[in-house]
Every structure is written in C-alpha cells, then in structure tokens.
C-alpha positions in Angstrom: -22.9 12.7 10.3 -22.1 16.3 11.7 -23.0 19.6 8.8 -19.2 20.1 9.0 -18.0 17.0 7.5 -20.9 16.7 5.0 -19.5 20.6 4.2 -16.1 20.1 3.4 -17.2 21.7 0.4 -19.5 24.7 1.6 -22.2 25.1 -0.2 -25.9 26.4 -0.9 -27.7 23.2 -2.6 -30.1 24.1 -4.9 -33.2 21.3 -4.4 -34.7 21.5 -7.8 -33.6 18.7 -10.1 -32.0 19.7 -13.3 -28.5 20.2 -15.7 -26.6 19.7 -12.6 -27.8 16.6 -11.7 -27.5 15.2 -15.0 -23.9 16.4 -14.5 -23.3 14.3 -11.5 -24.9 10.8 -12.9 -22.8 11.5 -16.4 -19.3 11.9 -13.6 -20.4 8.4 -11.6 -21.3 6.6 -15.2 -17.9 7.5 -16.6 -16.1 7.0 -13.4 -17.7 3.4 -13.3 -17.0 2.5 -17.1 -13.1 4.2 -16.4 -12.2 0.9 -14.6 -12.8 -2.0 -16.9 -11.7 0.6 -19.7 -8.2 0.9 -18.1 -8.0 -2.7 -16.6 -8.1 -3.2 -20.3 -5.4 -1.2 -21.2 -3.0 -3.4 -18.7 -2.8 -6.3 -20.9 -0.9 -4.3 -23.9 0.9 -1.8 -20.6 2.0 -2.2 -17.5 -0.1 -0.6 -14.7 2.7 2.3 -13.4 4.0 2.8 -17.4 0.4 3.6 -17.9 0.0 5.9 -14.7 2.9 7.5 -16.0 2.3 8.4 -19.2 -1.4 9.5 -18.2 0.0 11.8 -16.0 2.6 13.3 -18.4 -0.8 14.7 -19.8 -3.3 14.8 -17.0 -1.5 18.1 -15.4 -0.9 20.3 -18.2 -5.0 19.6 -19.4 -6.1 20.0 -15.4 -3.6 23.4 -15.0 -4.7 24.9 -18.3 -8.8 24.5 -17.7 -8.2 25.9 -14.2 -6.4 29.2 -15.4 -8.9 29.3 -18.3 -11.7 29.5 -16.0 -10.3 31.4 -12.8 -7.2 33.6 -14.5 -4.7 32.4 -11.5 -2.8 29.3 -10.4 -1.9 31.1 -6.7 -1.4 29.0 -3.7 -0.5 30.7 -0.5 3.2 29.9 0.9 1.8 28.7 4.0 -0.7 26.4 2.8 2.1 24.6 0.1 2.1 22.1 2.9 -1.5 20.5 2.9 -1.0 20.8 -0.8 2.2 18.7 -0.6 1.1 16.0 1.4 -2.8 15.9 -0.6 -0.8 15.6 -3.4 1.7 12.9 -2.0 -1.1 10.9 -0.2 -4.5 12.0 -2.4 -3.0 11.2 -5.7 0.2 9.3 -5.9 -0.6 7.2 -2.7 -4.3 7.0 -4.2 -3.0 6.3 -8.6 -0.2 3.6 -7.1 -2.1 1.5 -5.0 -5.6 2.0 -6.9 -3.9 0.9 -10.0 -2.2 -2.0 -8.8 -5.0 -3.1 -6.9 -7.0 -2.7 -9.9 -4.6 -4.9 -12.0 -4.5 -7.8 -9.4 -8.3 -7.7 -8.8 -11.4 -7.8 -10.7 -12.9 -4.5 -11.8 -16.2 -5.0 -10.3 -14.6 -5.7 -7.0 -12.5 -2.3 -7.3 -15.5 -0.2 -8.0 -17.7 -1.7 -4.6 -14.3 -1.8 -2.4 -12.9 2.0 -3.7 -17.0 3.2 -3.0 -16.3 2.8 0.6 -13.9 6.2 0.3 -17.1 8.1 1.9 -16.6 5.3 5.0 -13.2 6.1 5.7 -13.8 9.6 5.9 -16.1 9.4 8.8 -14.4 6.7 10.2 -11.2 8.9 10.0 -12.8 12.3 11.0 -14.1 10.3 14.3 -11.0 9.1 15.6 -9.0 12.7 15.4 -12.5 14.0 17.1 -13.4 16.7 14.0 -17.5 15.1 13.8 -19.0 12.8 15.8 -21.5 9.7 14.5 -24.5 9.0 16.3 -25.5 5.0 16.4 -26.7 5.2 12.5 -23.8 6.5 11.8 -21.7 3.6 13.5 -24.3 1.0 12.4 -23.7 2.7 8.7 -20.2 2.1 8.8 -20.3 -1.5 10.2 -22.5 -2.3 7.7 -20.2 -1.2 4.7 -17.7 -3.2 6.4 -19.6 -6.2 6.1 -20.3 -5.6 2.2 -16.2 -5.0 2.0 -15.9 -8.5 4.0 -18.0 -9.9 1.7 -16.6 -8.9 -1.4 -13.4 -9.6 0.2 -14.4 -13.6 0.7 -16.3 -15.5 -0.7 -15.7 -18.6 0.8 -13.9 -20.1 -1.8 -9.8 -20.9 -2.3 -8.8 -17.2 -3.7 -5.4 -16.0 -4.9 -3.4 -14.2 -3.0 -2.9 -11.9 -5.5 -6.8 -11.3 -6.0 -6.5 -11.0 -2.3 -3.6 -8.7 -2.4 -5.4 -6.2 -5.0 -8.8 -5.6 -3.2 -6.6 -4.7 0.2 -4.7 -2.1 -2.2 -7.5 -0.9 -3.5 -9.1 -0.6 -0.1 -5.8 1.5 0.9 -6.5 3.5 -1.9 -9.9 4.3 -0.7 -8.5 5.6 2.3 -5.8 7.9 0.7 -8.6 9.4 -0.8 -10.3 10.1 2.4 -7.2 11.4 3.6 -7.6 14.1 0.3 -11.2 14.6 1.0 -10.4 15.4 4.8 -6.9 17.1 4.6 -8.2 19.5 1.9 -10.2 21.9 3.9 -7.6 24.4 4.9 -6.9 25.0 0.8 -11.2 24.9 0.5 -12.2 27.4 2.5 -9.9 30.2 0.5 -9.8 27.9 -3.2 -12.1 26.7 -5.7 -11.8 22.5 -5.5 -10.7 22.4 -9.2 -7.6 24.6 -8.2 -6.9 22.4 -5.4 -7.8 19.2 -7.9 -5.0 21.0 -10.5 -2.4 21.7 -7.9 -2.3 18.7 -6.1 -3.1 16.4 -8.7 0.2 18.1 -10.9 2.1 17.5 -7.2 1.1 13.9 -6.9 2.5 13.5 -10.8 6.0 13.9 -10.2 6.4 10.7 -8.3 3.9 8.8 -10.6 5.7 9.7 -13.9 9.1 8.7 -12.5 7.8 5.0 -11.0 6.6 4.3 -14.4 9.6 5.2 -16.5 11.7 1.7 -16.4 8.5 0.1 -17.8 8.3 3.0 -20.3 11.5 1.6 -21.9 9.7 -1.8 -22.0 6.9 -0.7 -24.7 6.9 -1.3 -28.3 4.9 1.9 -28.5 4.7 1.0 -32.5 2.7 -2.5 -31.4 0.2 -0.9 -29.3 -3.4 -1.3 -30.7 -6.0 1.6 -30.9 -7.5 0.3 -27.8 -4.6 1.0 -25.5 -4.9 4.6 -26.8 -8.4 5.3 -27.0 -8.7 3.5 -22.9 -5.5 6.3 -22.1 -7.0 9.4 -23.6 -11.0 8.4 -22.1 -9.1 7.8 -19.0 -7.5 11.5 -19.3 -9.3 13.5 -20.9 -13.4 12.0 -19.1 -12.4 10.0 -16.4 -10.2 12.9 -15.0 -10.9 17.0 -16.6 -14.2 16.2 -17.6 -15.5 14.2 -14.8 -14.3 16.6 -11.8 -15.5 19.1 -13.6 -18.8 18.3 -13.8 -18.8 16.6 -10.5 -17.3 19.9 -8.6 -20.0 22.1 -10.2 -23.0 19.5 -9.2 -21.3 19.9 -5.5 -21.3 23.5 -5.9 -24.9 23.8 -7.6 -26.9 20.6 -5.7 -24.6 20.7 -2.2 -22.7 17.8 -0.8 -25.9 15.7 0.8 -27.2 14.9 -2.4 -24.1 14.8 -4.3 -23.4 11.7 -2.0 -26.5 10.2 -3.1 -25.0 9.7 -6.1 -21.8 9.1 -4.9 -23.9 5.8 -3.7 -24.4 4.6 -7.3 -20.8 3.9 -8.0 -20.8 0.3 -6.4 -23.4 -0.8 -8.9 -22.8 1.3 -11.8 -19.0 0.2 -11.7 -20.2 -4.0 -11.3 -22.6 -3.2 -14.5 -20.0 -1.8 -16.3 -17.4 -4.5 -15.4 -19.8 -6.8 -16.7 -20.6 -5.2 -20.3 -17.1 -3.7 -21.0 -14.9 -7.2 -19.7 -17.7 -10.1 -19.0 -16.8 -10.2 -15.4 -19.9 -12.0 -14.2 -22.4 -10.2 -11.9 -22.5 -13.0 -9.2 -24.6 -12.9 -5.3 -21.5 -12.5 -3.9 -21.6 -8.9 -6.0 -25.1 -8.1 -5.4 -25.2 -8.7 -1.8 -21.9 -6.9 -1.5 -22.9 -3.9 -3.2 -26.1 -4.1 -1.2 -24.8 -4.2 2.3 -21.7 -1.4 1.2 -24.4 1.2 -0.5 -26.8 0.5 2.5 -23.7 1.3 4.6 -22.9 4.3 2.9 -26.5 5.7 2.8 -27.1 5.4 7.1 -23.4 7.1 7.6 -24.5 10.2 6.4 -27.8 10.0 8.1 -25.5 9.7 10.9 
C-alpha cells in the first residue's frame, strides 16, 4: 500500500519499543473484551436504548478531555461538511449497524468480520484512484475475503438472522473505512481526538433519538449491576480511554506499526468472546482469523 494511505495520520514513528506500545496492546485488549462485555448488556437492554444512552454520555466525556488537553473545540466553516458526513456515516452508520449486527451475531464473529475495516479502506481508496495496490496488496485483500467467507459459512443450516448480523457488521466495517478515509481534510489541520470528539458528538444526535422509544421500555429500577458496569466500561475504556491511548501510539510509533496491532483484534476479540460469554473457539474461528489477519498483514505490504 502507497505512504499516503498508510499516512492518513502523518506521522514520525519512533522504532524503539516502549510506554507507547504498551498503550496500543492495552486499546486492542479492551477493544476486543468491549464486545462480549456489551453483547452482554443486550439481554437486560435493547441494542439502540443502549446506543442511546451511551451516547448521552460519550460526547460530553470525549468534548471535555479534548478542551482539557488542546484549550479549543474550533472547526473551520468550510470543513463542517466532512465533519457532518464522518459523523453521519463514521459513527451513527458505524454504532447502528455494528450494534445490531453484534446483537444478531456471535461476538467472536463480530470482532474477525469488523477487523477487516483496514480491507475496506484500501479496497475503497483503489476504486476512487487515491493509492494503488501492487499484487500483494490485491492477493492481501482477497485473502481477507476468504477468512470473511469463511466466517460467514460454515457449511452448516445458519439463521438468517446470524446471517443477517455478520453482513451488518461487515457494513459497519466499511462505514468505518469511510471515517478513516473521509477524515483527511480535518487531519491535516486537527489533532484526531478533536476530529474523534466532533464527529463522534455529530454522529450522537441521531443515535440518542433511535433509541428513545426503547428507553420508555426499561425498568431502569430492575437493571442489575452488570448492565451498568458493561455501559460505563463501554464509555468510559472502550471509547475516551481507548482512543486515547491508541491516537497517541499512532502519533508516537506511526501508522505501519500501529496496524500491526491493529492485526491482533481478530484473535484477541475470539479469546475474549470465549472467556467473557463461552462462545466456543471452533476451526471455523481459527482458520478464519488466520486467512483475515494473513490478509490484513500482505495489504499493507502492498
């Protein structure tokens, strides 16, 4: 893959390993324990009441920690655009169908099929013509696409609702993609937690207001500590702390090795599925996660 896609974050790595990277596995280990944590919060709420009332929080935290650390919330008028449609399409196109896909499928299968985010970026970036792929690159990609068709089938009589969840989730993946690509405009004059805060507290709006008639549906009195304590990990780590940490290891380490742990996810997120819910690790999961990290690996060789 071209430098300019790899630098959609611009930055000068530092090659010695250290804090940082410590940083970056602590992000992918809580990212990958933040799906069986909130697929176990759906079976007390419903997937958009919880969206919603994560996200009644999530803005205020993510706004206050960026004017803490930078003293200004400022975007340009001419750039409210890109942030309108990231936030529109990177977070409530991304929350909607990742949650629901998450709900309908199993969390191991979320965390290999919303790994192949880095996939649809090159994929993406090829088509409009911004980087070209050389045959690795390609090869990379078709690869991934195998481990998605494999996690996708496994030869056995699925639901269509299983079915139904891993395409949303894939969907999801590539909403993110379309964050990762359309951000580069607000990149190259913000900091990526700004443009995190701004667009995240955009995509909110629509979030909080999908979820409201399940709101009325809670016995908030009824819920147990676990529905809480899944909420506030998911706000409070899986969100502020998490992008933190992971923004400053793209900053401090630079984006090529950043994605190397990016690459983790897949497995990190079937391990975690499997000690936080049960879900069993089967081949079907190994060989998936195999072929989509293998994937992943050769498309930014290429």
């Amino acid at each position: 893959m071209h430098t300019s896609l790899k630098g959609i974050l611009l930055t000068t790595p530092n090659q010695r390993l250290g804090w940082n990277d410590v940083g970056l596995l602590a992000t992918i280990l809580i990212w990958a324990a933040n799906m069986p944590i909130v697929k176990n919060a759906f079976t007390e709420i419903a997937p958009t009441a919880f969206n919603s009332v994560r996200f009644l929080f999530t803005p205020v935290l993510m706004l206050t920690i960026v004017f803490i650390r930078e003293r200004s919330l400022r975007i340009e008028r001419s750039l409210w655009r890109d942030a309108l449609l990231l936030g529109l399409i990177g977070n409530t196109g991304y929350q909607i169908f990742f949650i629901e896909g998450l709900n309908l499928t199993s969390a191991a299968s979320a965390s290999l099929l919303v790994a192949t985010t880095p996939i649809w970026v090159a994929l993406i970036s090829q088509l409009r013509g911004w980087d070209r792929l050389s045959h690795i690159g390609w090869g990379g990609i078709a690869l991934s696409f195998v481990g998605v068709f494999i996690v996708l089938f496994d030869g056995k009589t699925m639901s269509s609702d299983v079915l139904r969840g891993d395409i949303y989730v894939l969907i999801a993946a590539a909403c993110w993609a379309y964050y990762t690509i359309g951000a580069r405009a607000l990149l190259a004059q913000y900091s990526a937690l700004r443009v995190t805060a701004i667009t995240l507290s955009i995509g909110s709006i629509p979030l909080i207001f999908v979820g409201l008639p399940q709101l009325g549906q809670i016995v908030w009195s009824s819920l147990t500590w676990v529905s809480w304590a899944s909420m506030a990990y998911s706000v409070i780590f899986s969100i502020a702390i998490a992008y933190i940490l992971w923004y400053n290891g793209v900053v401090k380490v630079g984006p090529t090795r950043t994605g190397i742990y990016a690459s983790l996810l897949p497995a990190c997120g079937v391990i975690s599925a499997y000690l936080i819910l049960g879900d069993p690790i089967t081949l079907r999961d190994i060989v998936g996660t195999t072929a989509i990290v293998s994937g992943l690996l050769l498309t930014r060789r290429g």
